[in-house]
C-alpha positions in Angstrom: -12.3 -3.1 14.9 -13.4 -6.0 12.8 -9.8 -6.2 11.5 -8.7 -6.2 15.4 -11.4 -8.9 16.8 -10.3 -11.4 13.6 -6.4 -11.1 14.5 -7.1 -11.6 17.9 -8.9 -14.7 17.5 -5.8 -16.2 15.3 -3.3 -14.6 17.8 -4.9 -16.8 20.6 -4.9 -20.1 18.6 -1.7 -19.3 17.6 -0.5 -19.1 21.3 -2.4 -22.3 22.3 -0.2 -24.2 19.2 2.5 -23.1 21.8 1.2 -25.5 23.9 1.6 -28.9 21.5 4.1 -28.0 19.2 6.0 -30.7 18.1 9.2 -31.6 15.8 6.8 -32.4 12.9 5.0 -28.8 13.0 7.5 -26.7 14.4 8.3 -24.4 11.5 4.7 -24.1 10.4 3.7 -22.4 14.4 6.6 -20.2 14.1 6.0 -18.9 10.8 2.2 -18.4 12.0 3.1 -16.8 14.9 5.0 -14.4 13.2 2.7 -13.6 10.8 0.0 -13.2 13.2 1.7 -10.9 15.4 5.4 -9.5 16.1 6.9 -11.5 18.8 9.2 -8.8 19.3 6.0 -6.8 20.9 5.6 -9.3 23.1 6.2 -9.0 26.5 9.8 -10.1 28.0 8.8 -13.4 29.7 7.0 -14.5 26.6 9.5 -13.7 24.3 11.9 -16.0 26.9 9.5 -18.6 26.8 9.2 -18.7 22.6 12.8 -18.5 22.2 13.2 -21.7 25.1 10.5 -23.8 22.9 12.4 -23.1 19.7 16.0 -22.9 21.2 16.9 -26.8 20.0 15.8 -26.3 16.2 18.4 -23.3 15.9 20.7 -23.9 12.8 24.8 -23.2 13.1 23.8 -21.7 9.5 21.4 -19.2 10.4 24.1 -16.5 10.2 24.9 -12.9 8.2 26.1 -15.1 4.9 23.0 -17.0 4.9 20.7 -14.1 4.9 23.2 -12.4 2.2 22.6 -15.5 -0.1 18.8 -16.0 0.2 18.5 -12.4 -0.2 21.1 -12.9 -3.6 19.4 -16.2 -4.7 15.9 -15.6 -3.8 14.3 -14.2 -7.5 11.6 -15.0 -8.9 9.5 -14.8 -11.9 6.4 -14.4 -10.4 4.1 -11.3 -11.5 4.7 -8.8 -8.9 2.8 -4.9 -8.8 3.4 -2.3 -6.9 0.6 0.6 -7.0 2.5 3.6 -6.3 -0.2 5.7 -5.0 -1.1 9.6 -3.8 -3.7 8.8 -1.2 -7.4 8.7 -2.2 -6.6 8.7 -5.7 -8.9 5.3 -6.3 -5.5 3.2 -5.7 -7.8 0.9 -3.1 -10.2 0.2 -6.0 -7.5 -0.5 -8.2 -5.7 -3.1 -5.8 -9.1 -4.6 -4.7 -9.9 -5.0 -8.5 -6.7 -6.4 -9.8 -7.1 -9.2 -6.8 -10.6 -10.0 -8.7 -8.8 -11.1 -12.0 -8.7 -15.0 -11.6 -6.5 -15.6 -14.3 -3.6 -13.4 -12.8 -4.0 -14.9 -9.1 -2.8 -11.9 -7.4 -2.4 -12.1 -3.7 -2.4 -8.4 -1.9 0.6 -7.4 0.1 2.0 -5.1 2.3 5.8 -3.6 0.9 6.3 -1.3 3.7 5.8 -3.9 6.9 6.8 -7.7 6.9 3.8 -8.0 9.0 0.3 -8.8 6.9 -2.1 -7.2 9.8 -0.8 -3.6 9.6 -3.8 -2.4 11.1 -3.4 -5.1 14.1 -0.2 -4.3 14.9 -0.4 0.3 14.3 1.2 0.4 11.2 -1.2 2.2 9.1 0.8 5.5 9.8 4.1 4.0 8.9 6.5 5.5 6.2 5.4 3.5 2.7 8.8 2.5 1.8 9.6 -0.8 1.0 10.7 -3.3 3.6 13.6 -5.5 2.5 12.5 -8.0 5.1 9.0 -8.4 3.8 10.3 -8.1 0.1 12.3 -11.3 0.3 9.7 -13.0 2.4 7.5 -12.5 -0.6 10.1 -13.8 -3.0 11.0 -16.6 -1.0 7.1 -17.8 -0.7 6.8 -16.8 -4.8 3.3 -15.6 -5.2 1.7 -13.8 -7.6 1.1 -10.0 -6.1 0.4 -6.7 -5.5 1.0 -4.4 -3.3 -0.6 -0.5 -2.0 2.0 1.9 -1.1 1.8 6.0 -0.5 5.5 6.0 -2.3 7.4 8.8 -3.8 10.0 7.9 -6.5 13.6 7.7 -5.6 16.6 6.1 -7.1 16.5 3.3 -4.3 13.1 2.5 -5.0 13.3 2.4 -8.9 16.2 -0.3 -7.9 14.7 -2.4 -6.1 12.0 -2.6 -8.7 14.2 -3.6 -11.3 16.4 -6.0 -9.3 13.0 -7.8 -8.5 10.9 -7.2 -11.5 8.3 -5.2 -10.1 5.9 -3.4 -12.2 5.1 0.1 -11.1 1.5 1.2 -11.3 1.5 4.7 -10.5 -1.7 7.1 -9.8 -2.6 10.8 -10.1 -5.3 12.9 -9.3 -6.3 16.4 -8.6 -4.7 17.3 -5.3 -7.5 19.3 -3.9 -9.9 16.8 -4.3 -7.4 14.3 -2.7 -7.2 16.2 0.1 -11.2 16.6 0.9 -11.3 12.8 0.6 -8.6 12.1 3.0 -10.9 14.8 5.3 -13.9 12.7 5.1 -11.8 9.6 5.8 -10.4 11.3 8.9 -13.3 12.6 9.9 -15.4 9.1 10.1 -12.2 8.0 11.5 -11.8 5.4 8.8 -7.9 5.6 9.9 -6.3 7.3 12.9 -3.7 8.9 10.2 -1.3 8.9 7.0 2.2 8.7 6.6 2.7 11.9 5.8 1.0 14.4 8.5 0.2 13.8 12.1 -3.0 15.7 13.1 -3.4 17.7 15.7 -5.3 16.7 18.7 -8.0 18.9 18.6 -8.3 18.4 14.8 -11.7 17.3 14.5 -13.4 20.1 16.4 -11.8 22.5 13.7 -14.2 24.6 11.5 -14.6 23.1 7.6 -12.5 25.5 6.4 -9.6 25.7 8.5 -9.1 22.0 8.5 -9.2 22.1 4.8 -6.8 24.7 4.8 -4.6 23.0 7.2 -4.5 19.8 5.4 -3.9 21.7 2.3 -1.0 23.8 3.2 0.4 20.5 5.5 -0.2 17.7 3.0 -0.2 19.3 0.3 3.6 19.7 -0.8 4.0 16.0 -0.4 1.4 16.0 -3.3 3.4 17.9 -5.6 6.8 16.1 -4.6 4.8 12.4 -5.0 4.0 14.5 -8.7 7.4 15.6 -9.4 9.4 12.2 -8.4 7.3 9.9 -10.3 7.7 12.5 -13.7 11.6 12.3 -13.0 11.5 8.5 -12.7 13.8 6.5 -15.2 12.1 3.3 -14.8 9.0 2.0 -17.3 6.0 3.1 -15.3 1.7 3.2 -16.3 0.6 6.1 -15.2 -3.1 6.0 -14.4 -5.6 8.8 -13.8 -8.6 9.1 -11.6 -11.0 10.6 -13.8 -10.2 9.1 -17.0 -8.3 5.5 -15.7 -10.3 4.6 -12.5 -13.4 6.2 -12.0 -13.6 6.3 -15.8 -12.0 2.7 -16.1 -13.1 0.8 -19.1 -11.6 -1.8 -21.8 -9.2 1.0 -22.9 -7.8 1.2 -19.3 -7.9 -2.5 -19.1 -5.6 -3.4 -22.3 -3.1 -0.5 -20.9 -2.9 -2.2 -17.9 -2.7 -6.1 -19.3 -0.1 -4.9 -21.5 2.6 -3.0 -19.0 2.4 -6.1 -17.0 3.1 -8.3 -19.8 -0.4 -10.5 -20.1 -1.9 -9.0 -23.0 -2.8 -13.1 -23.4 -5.9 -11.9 -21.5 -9.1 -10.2 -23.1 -9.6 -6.9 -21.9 -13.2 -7.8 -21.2 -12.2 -10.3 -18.4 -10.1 -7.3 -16.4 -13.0 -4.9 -17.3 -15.7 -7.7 -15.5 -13.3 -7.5 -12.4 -13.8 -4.1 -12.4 -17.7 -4.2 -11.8 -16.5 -5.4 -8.2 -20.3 -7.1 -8.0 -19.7 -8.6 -5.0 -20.7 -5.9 -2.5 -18.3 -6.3 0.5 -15.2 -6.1 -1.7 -17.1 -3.4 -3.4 -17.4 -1.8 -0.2 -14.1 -1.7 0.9 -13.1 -0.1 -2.4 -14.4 3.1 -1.4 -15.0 3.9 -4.8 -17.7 5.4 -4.4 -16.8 8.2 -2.2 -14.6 9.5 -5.1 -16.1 12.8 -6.6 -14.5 15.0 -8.8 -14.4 18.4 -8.0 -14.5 18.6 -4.1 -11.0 20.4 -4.1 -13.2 23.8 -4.5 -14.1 23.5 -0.5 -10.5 24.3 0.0 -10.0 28.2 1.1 -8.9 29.7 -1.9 -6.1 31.7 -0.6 -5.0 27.9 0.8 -5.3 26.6 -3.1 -3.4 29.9 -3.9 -0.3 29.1 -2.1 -0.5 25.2 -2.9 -0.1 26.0 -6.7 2.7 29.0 -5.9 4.9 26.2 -5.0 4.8 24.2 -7.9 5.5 27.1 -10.2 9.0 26.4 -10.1 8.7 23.0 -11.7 6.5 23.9 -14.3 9.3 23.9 -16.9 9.3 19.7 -16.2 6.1 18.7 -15.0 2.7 19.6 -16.7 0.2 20.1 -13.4 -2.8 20.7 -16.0 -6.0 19.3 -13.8 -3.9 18.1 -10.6 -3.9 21.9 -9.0 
């Protein structure tokens, strides 16, 4: 709600710029505006009314080739990371971390809205695939950044990555003990959901072990398909794990990391610093420390049973040796 109360607050001055633009500051209430808040949510009259105030400063070039060509032209070299993440795998510490490092300047951004207040505007449920809009927004403003996403590997995705020079950062851990950490996080209604499941209503007044169950037979073959695309993927990739990379993150994890994104200029010691997230409100927000290895054994065995039968048949490709 906190997240709500402070969007809210910049919506309204936003709207009251309405009330005093002028042709010096045009662009600049616009562009907040936007970013605040869609103005395609906004009820009819309003949207009339914003269109009216900006209807003289349309261009004659605002057309299909112009978007083609910013979206051709707009590249650049900034550094740009995309943590490709299973959820609760310690991807939140990793983003929150990375943001810490001065020397890199990384900004945290959303891939999968254009929109920068997901939570504001209900998008925290929303497909993690990447939004060209908000890609070339990003390229266009040329920022140093990284982004979160619950993203499976495809073809598409490794694409874009390339075209843009995005650095994959992908994360693993075991699946069962994802899974009672996105219960605890559903439970204390951290989030009203993931992209992948939508509970049902009564979901919360389920005994322990059937919820377990439920998420474990519901999320749990997107799990193994997040496992199996990112083992086929063709593009250069880090691969980090939770025990060993995150919770066990030290100057090891930090020179991987420095050198798959091309500043190995850095001391591993500075990264490893960021790391100790001292202050405590970033810390917080982290959730690092709800992340315990070893929870998965709450899930109903014969639940854990059927999980593993289906990834049997990839075994020949993929090594599942402590993710199942």
């Amino acid at each position: 709600m906190a997240v709500n109360a402070k969007f809210i607050r910049q919506y309204r001055r936003t709207r009251e710029l309405l009330k005093e633009m002028t042709d010096e500051n045009y662009k600049a209430v616009l562009n907040t505006l936007y970013y605040i808040y869609p103005i395609a949510f906004e009820k009819p009259n309003i949207q009339q009314f914003i269109r009216q105030k900006f209807a003289k400063y349309r261009s004659p070039d605002s057309d299909l080739f112009s978007l083609n060509m910013a979206r051709l032209y707009r590249r650049n070299n900034s550094l740009k990371v995309a943590i490709c993440c299973m959820p609760k795998s310690g991807s939140t510490y990793l983003v929150t971390s990375l943001t810490q490092i001065p020397d890199m300047k990384l900004e945290m951004i959303y891939l999968q809205t254009p929109y920068m207040n997901v939570d504001f505007i209900d998008a925290l449920s929303r497909e993690h695939e990447i939004d060209e809009l908000a890609l070339l927004m990003h390229e266009i403003r040329g920022r140093n950044w990284v982004s979160q996403m619950h993203v499976k590997w495809t073809r598409y995705t490794e694409r874009v990555f390339e075209a843009n020079g995005i650095r994959p950062i992908v994360t693993f851990r075991n699946i069962f003990d994802c899974i009672v950490s996105m219960d605890d996080m559903l439970m204390k209604g951290e989030v009203d959901g993931f992209p992948m499941i939508r509970l049902p209503q009564g979901f919360k007044k389920m005994a322990d072990a059937d919820r377990l169950g439920f998420l474990a037979e519901y999320v749990g073959p997107w799990y193994i398909d997040y496992v199996v695309s990112w083992h086929r993927a063709q593009i250069d990739n880090l691969k980090l794990y939770y025990e060993k990379d995150i919770i066990g993150f030290n100057t090891d994890t930090a020179a991987k990391i420095l050198k798959f994104i091309g500043k190995d200029d850095l001391a591993p010691d500075v990264v490893a610093k960021a790391f100790e997230l001292k202050d405590e409100k970033k810390k917080k927000s982290s959730r690092i420390n709800k992340g315990v290895a070893g929870r998965g054994e709450k899930i109903p065995l014969a639940s854990r049973e059927r999980l593993r039968s289906l990834a049997r048949p990839y075994e020949k490709e993929v090594d599942f040796t402590g993710l199942l």
